[in-house]
N, C-alpha and C positions, 0 to 999 in steps of 0.2 A: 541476467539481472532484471530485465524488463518484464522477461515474463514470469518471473517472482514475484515484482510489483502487483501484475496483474492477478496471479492468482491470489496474491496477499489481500488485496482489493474485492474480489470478490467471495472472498472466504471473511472478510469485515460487515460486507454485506449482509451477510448469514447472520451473522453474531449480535451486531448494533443492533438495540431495541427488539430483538428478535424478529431483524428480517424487516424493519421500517422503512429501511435505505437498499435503491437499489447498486450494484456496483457505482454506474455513471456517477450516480449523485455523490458516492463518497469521494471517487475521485477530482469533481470539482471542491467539496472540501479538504482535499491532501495536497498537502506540495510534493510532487513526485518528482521534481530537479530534487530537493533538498533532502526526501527519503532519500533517493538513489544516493545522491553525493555522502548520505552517510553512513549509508551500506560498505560503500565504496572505503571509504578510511576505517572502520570494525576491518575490513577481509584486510587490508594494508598495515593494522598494525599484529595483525596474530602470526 
């Protein structure tokens, strides 16, 4: 799951503004407890 996070993150990177934001910086804009935690309950209810 973590490194889902990551690659999620830096495939965001790409995308945002076309590439304005580097990974780091989106992930101090992300709650990554709060993403995972609800990654975590989507795989728990399927």
């Amino acid at each position: 799951m973590e490194e889902a996070y990551l690659n999620a993150i830096d495939q965001a990177s790409l995308e945002v503004s076309e590439g304005i934001y580097e990974a780091k910086e989106l992930e101090k804009l992300a709650n990554k407890e709060e993403i995972l935690n609800q990654a975590m309950e989507l795989i728990k209810d399927k």
